[in-house]
MDTraj code that builds the backbone (N, CA, C; nanometers):
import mdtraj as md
import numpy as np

residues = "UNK UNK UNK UNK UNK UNK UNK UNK UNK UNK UNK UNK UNK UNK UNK UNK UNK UNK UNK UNK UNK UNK UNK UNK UNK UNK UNK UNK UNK UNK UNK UNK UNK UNK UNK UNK UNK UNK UNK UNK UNK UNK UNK UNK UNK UNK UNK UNK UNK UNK UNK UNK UNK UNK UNK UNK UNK UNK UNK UNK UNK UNK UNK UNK UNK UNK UNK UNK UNK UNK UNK UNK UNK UNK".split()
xyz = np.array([
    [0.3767, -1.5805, 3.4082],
    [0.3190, -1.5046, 3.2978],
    [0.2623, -1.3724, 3.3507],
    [0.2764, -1.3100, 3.2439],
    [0.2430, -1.1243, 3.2933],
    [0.0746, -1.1313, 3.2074],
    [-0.0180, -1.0950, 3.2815],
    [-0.1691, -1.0964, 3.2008],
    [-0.1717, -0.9277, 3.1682],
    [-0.2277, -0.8898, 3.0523],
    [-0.2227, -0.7650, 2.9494],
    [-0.3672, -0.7477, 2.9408],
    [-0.4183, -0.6495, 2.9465],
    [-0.5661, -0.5829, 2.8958],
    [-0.5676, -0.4624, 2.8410],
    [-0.6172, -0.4477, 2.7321],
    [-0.7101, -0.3192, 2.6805],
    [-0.8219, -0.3272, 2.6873],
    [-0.8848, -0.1688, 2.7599],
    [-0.9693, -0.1653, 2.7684],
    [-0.9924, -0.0519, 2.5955],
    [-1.0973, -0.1313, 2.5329],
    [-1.0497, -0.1011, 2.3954],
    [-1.1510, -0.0033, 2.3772],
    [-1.2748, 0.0090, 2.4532],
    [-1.3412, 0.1531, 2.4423],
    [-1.3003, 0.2326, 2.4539],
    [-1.1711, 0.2762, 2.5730],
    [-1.1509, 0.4011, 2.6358],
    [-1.0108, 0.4442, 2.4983],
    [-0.9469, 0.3532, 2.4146],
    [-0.8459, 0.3569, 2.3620],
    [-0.8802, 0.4702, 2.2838],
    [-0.7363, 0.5761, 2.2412],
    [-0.7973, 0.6755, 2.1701],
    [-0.7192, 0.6797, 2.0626],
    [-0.6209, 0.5686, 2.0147],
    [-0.5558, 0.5602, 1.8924],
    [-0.4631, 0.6096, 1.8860],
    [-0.3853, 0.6759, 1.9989],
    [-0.2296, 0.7429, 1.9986],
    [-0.1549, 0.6913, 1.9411],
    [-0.0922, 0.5754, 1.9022],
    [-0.0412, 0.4914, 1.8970],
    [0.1064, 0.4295, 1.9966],
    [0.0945, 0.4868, 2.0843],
    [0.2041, 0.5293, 2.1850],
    [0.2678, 0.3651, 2.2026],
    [0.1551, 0.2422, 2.2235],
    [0.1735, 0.1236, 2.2615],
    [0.2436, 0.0604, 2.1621],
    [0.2249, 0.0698, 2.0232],
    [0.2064, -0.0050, 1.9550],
    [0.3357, 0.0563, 1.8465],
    [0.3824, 0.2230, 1.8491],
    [0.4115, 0.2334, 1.7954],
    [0.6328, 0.2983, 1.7959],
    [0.5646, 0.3006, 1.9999],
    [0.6922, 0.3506, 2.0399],
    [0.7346, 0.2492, 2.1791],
    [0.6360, 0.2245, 2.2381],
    [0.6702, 0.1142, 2.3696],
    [0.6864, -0.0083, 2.3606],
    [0.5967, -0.0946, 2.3025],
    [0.6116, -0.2288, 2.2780],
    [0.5504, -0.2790, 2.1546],
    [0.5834, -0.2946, 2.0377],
    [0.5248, -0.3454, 1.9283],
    [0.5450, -0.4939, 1.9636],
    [0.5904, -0.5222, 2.0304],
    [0.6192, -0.7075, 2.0108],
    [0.4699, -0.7445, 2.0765],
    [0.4290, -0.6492, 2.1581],
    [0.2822, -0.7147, 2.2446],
    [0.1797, -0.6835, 2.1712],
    [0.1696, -0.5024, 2.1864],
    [0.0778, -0.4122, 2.1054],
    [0.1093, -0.4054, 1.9616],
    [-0.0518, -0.3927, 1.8783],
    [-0.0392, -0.4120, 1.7008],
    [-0.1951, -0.3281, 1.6582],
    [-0.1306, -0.2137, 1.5658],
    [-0.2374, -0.1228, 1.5739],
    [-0.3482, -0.2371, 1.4773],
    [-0.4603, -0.1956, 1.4372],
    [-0.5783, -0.2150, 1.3614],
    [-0.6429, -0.1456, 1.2929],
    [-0.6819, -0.1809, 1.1818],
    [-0.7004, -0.1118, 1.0882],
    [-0.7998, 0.0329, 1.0682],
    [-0.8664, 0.0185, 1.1842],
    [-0.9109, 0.2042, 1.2615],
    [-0.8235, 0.2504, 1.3549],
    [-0.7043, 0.1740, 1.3607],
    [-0.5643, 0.2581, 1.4607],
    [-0.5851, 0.2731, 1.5993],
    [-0.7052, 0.1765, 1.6449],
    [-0.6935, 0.1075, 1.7972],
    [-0.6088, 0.0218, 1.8193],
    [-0.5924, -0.0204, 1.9433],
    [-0.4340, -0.1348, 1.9862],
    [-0.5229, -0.2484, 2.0083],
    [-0.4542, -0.3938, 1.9967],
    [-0.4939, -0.5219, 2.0080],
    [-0.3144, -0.5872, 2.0546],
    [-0.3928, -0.6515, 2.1277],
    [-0.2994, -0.7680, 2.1981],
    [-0.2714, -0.8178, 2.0133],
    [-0.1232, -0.8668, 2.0348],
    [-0.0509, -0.9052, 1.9246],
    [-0.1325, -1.0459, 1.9209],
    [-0.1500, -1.1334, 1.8108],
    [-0.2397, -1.3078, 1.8142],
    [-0.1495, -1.4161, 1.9150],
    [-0.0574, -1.3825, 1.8763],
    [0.0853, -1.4450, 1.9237],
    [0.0782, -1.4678, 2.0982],
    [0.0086, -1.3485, 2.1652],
    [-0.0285, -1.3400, 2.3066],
    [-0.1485, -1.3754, 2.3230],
    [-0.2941, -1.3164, 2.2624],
    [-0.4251, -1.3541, 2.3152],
    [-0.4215, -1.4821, 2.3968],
    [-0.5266, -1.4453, 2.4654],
    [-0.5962, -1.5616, 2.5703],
    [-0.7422, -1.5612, 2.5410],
    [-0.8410, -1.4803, 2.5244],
    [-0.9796, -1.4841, 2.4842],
    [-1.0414, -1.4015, 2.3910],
    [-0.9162, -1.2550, 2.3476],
    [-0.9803, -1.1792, 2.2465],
    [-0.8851, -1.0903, 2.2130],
    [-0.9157, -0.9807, 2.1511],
    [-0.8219, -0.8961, 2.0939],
    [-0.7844, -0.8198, 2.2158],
    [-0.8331, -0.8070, 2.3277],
    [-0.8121, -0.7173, 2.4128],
    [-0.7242, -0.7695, 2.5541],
    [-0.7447, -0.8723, 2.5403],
    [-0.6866, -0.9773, 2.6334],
    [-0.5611, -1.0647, 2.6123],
    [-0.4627, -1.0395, 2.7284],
    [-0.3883, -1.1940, 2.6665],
    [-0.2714, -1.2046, 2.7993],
    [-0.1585, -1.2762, 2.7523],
    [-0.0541, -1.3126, 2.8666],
    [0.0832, -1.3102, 2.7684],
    [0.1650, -1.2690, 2.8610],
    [0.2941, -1.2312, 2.7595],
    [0.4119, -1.2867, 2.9040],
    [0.5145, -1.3640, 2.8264],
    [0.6436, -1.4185, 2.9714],
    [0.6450, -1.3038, 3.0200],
    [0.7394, -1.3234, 3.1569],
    [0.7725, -1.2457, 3.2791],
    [0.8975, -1.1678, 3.1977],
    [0.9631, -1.2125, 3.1060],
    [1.1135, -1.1563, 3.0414],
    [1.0289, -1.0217, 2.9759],
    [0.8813, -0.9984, 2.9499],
    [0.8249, -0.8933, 2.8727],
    [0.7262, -0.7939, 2.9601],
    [0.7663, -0.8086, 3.0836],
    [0.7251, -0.7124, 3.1781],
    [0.7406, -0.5862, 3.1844],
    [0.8434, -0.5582, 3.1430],
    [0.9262, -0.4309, 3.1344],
    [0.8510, -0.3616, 2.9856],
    [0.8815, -0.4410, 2.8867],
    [0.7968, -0.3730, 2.7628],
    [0.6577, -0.3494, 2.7910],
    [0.5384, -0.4515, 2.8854],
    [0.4381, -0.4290, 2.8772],
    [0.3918, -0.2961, 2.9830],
    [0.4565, -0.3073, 3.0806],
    [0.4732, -0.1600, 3.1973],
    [0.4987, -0.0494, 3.1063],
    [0.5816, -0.0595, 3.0240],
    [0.6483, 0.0727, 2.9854],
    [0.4729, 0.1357, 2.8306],
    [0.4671, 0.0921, 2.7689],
    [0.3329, 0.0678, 2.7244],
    [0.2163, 0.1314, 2.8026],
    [0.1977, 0.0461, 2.9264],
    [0.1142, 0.1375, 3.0384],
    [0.0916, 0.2258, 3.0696],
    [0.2238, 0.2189, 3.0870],
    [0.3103, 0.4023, 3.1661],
    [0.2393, 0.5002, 3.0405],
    [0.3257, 0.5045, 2.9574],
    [0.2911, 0.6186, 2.8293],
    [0.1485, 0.5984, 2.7719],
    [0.0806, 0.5090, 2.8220],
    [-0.0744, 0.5273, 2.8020],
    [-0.1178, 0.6735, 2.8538],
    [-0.1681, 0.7423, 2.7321],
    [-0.2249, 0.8600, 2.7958],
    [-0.3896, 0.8926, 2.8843],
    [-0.4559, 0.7455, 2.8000],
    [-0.5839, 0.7651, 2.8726],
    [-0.5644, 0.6053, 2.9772],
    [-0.4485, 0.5690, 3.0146],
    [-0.4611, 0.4644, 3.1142],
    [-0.5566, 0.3601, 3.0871],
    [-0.5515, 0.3251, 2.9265],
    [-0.6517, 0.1752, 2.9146],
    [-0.6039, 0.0900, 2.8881],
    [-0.4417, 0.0444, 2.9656],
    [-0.3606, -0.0662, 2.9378],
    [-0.3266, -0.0945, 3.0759],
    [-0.3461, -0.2221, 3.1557],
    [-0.3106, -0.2633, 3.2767],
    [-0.2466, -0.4024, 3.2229],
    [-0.1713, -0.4293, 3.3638],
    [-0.0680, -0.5005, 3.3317],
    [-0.0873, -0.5880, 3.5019],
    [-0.0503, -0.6879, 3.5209],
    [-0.0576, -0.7984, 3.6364],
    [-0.0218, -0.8843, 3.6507],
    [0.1176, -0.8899, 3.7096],
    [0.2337, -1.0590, 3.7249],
    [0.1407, -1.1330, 3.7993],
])
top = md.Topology()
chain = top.add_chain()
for i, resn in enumerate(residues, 1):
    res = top.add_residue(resn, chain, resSeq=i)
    for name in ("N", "CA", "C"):
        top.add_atom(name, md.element.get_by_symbol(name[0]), res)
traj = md.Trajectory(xyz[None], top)
């Protein structure tokens, strides 16, 4: 399993995650911050674990993070 975090203070609502990299993980909210999809969580909206087959979507997500508040860790 690949573990996913937002750090959801620093998030600035681009929608870059949610709206062009990975929607299957990332899912905007209704003030247009990103949340771990329910489907993934592990303890909160900001947290969760997604298979190894979704590594590539969750990196790529990362990457185009402009303020870098999405980390990613096989």
């Amino acid at each position: 399993m690949v573990k996913v975090e937002i750090d959801l203070e620093g998030c600035i609502q681009c929608g870059r995650c949610y709206d062009e990299a990975c929607s299957d993980i990332f899912i905007q909210t209704d003030d247009g911050t990103s949340n771990i999809s329910e489907k993934y969580r592990t303890s909160g909206p900001e947290a969760g674990e997604v298979p190894e087959n979704m590594f590539d979507c969750a990196a790529k997500a990362a990457e185009e993070c402009p303020v870098d508040v999405i980390s990613i860790q096989k």
